[in-house]
Backbone as CSV, one residue per row, in Angstrom:
resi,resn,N_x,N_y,N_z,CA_x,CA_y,CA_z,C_x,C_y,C_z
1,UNK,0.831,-1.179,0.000,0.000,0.000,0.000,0.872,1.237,0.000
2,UNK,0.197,2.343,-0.821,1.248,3.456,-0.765,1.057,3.835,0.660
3,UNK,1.592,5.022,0.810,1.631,5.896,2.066,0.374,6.476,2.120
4,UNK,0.264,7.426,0.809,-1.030,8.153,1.023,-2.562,7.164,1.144
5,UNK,-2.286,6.216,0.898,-3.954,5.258,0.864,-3.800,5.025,2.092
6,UNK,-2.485,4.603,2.776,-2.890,4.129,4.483,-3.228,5.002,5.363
7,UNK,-2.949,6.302,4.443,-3.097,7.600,5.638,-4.727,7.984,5.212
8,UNK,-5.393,7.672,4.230,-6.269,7.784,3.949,-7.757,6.854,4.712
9,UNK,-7.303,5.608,4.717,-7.679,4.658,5.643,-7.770,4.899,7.040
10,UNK,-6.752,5.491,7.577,-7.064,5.511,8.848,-7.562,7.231,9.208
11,UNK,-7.717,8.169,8.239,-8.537,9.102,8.800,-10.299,8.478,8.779
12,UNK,-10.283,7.819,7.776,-12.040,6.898,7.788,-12.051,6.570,8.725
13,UNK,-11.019,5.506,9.395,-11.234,4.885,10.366,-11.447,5.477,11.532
14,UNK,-10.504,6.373,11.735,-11.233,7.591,13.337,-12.396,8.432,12.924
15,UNK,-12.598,8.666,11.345,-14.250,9.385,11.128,-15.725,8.269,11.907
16,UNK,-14.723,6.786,11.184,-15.927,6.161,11.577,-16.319,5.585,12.877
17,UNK,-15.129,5.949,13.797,-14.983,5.504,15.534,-15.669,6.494,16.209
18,UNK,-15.517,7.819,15.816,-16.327,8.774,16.492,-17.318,8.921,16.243
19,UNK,-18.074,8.414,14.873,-19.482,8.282,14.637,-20.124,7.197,15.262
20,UNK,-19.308,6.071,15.338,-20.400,5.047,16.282,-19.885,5.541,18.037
21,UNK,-18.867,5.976,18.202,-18.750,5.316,19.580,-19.284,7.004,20.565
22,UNK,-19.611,8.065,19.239,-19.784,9.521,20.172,-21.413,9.208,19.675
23,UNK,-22.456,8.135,19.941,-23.778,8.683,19.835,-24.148,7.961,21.267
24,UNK,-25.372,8.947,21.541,-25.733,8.685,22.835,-26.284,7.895,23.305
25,UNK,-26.765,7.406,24.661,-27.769,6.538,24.457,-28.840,7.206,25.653
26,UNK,-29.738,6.475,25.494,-30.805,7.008,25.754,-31.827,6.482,26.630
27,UNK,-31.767,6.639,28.150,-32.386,5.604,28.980,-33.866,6.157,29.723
28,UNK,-34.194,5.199,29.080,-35.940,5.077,29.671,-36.563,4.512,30.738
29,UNK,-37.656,4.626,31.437,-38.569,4.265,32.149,-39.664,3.532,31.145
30,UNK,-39.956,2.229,31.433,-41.087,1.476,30.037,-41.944,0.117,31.048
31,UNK,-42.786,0.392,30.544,-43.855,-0.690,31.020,-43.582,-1.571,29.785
32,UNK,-43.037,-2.660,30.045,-42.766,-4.018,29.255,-43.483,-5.168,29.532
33,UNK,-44.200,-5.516,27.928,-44.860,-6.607,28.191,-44.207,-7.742,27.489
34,UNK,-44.057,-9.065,28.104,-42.786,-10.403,27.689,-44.249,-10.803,27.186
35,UNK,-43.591,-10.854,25.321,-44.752,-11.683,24.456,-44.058,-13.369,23.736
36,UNK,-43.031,-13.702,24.455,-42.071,-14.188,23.935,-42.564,-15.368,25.041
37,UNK,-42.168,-16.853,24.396,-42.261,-18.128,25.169,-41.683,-18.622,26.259
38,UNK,-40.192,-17.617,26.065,-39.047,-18.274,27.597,-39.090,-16.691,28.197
39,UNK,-38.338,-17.071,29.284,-38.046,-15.854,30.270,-37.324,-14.587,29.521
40,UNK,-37.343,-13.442,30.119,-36.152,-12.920,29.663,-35.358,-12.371,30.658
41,UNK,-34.226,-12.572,30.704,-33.047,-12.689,32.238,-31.643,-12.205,31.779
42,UNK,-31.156,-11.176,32.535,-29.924,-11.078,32.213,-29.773,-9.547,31.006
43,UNK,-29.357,-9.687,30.538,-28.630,-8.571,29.029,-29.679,-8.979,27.651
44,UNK,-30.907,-8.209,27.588,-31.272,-8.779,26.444,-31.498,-7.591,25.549
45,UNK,-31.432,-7.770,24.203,-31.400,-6.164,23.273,-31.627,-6.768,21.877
46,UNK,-33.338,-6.408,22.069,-34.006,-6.637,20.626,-34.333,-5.646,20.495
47,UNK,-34.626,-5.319,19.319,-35.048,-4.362,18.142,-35.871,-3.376,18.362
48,UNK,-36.112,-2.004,18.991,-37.512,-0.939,19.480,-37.823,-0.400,17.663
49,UNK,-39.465,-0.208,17.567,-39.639,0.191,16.458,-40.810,1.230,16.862
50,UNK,-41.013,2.522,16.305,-41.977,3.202,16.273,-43.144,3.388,15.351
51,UNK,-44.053,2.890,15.235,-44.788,2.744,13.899,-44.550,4.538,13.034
52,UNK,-44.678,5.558,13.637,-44.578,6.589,12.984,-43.574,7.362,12.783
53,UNK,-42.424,6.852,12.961,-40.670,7.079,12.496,-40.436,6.263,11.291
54,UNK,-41.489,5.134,10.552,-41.383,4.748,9.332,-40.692,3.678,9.959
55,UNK,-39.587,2.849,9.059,-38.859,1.737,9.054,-37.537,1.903,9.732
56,UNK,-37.156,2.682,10.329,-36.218,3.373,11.752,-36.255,2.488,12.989
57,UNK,-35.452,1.276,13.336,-35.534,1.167,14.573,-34.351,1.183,15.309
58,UNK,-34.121,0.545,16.793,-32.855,0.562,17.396,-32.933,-0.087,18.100
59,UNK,-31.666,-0.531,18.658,-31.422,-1.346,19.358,-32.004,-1.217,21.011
60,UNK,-32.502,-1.663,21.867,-33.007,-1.259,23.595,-32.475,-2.239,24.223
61,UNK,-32.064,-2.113,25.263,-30.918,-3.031,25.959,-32.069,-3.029,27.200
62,UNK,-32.163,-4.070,27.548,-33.365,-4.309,28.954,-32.300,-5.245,29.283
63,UNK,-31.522,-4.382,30.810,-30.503,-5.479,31.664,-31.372,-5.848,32.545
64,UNK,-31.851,-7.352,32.933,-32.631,-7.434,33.974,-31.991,-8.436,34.663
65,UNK,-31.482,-8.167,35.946,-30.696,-9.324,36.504,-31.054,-9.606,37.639
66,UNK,-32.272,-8.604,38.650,-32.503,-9.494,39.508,-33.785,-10.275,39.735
67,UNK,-35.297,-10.288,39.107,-36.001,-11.078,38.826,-35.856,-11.260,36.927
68,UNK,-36.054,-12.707,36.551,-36.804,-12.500,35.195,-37.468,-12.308,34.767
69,UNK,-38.239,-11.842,33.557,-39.614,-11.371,33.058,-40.370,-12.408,32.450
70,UNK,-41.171,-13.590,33.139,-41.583,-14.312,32.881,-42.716,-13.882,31.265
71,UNK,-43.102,-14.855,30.831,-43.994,-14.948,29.216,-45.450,-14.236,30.108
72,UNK,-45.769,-13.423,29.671,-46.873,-12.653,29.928,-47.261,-11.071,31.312
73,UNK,-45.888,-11.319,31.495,-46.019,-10.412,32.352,-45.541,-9.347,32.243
74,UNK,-46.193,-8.143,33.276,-45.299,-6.792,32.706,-45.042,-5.928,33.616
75,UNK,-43.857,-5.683,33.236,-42.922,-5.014,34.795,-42.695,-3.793,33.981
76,UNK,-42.479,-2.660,35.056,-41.832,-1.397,34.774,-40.382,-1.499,34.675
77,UNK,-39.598,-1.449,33.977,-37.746,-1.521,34.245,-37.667,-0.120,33.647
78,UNK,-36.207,0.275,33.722,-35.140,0.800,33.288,-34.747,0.491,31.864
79,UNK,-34.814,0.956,30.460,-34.209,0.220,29.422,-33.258,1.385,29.088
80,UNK,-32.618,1.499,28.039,-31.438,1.822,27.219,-31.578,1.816,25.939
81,UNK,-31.865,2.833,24.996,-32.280,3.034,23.811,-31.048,3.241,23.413
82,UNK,-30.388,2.465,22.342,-28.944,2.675,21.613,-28.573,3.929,20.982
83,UNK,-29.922,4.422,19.888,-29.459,5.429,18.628,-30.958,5.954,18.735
84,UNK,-30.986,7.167,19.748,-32.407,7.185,19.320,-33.306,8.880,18.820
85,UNK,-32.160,8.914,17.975,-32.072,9.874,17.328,-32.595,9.874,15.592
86,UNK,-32.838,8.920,15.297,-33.952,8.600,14.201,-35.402,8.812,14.733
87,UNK,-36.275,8.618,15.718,-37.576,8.635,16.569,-37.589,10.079,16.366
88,UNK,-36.826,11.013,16.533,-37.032,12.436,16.413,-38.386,12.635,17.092
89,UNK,-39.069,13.518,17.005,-40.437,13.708,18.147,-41.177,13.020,18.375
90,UNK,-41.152,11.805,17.871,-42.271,10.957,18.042,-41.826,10.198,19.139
91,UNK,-40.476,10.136,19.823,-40.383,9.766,20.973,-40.797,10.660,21.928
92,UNK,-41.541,10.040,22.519,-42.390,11.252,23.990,-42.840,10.302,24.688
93,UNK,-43.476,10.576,26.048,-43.884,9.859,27.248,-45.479,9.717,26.419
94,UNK,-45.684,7.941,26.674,-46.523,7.763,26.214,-46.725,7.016,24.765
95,UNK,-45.377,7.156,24.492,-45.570,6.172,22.913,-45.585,4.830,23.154
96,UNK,-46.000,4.113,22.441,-46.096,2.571,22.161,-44.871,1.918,21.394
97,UNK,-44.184,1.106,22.110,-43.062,0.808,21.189,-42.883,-0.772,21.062
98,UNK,-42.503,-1.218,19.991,-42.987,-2.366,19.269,-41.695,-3.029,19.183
99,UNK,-41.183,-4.209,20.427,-40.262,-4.902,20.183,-40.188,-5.865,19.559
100,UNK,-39.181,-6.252,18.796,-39.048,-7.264,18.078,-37.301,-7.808,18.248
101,UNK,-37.254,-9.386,17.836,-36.009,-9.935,17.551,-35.975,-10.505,16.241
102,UNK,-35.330,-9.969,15.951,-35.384,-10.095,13.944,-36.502,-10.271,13.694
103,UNK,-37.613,-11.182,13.360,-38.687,-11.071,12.587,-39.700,-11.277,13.672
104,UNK,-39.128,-11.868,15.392,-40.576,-12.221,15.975,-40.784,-10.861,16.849
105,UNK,-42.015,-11.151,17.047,-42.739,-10.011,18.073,-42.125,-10.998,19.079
106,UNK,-41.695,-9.770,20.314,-41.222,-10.398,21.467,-41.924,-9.827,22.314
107,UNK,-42.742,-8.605,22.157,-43.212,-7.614,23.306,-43.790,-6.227,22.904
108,UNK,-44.172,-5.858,23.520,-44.756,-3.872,23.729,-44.075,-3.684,24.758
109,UNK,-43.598,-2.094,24.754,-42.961,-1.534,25.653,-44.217,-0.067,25.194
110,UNK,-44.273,0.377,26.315,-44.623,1.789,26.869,-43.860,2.579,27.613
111,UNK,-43.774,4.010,26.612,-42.486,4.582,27.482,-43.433,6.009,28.187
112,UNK,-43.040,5.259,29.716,-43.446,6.478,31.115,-42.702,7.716,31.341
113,UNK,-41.673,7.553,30.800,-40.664,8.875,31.411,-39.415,8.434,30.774
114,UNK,-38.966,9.931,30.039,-36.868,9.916,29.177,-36.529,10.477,30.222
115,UNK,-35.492,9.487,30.979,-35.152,9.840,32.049,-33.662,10.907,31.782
116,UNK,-33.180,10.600,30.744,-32.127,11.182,29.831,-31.310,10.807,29.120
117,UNK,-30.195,11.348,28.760,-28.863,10.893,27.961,-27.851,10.600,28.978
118,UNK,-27.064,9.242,28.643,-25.648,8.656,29.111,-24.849,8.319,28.248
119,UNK,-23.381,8.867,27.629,-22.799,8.273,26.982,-21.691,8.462,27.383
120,UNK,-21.614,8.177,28.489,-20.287,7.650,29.659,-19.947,5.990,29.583
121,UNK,-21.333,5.204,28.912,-21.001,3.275,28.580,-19.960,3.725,27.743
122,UNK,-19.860,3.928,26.135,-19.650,3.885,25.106,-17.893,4.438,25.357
123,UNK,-18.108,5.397,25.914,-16.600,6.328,26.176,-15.516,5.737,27.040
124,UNK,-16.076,4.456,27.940,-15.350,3.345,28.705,-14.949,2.463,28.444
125,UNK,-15.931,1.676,27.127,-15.843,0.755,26.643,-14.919,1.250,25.192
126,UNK,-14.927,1.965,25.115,-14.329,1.714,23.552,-13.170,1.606,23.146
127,UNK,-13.047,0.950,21.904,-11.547,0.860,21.562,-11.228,1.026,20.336
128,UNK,-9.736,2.479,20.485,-9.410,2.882,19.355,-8.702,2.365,18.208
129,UNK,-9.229,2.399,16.831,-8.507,1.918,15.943,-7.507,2.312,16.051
130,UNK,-6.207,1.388,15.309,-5.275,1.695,14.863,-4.038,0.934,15.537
């Protein structure tokens, strides 16, 4: 490789480290309903979709580690919205949000309260190219 293509490469590469690893995330208050057959326990992060943000969804991280969320029940937790900066206003207290894991319905979430922005995970965890 010449010089100039590797130097070229790695300015992409810190363009593209600060684009994933500087977006925020976004933690909620949600009434979650488990539409799914097994428990859900532990680190789980399927798919949030808004019907009126179009085909836009993101990732929601529901850490639940000290009871599980048994198949039909619905607890208030804490979740973690990855990128949720596509939702643009249609995220507000009170929307209906439509989980999924790749193609199955796993659940409804209802969001009670944006409790705010944290992107103190991302800035701990990350690691720089190069």
């Amino acid at each position: 490789m010449r010089n100039g293509t590797a130097k070229k490469l790695k300015e992409k590469s810190s363009a593209v480290y600060s684009l994933i690893y500087s977006s925020p995330l976004l933690i909620l208050t949600v009434l979650f309903e488990n539409f799914r057959r097994k428990p859900v326990f532990g680190v789980y992060r399927p798919q949030a979709y808004i019907r009126e943000s179009g085909s836009y969804c993101s990732n929601i991280r529901l850490d639940q580690f000290r009871q599980e969320i048994k198949p039909g029940d619905q607890v208030v937790i804490q979740a973690v919205l990855e990128a949720p900066v596509g939702y643009g206003k249609h995220l507000k207290a009170g929307t209906l949000l439509t989980i999924k894991d790749g193609l199955d319905l796993v659940g409804k979430a209802i969001v009670l309260e944006i409790v705010g922005y944290d992107q103190t995970d991302f800035e701990t965890k990350a690691i720089k190219p190069g």
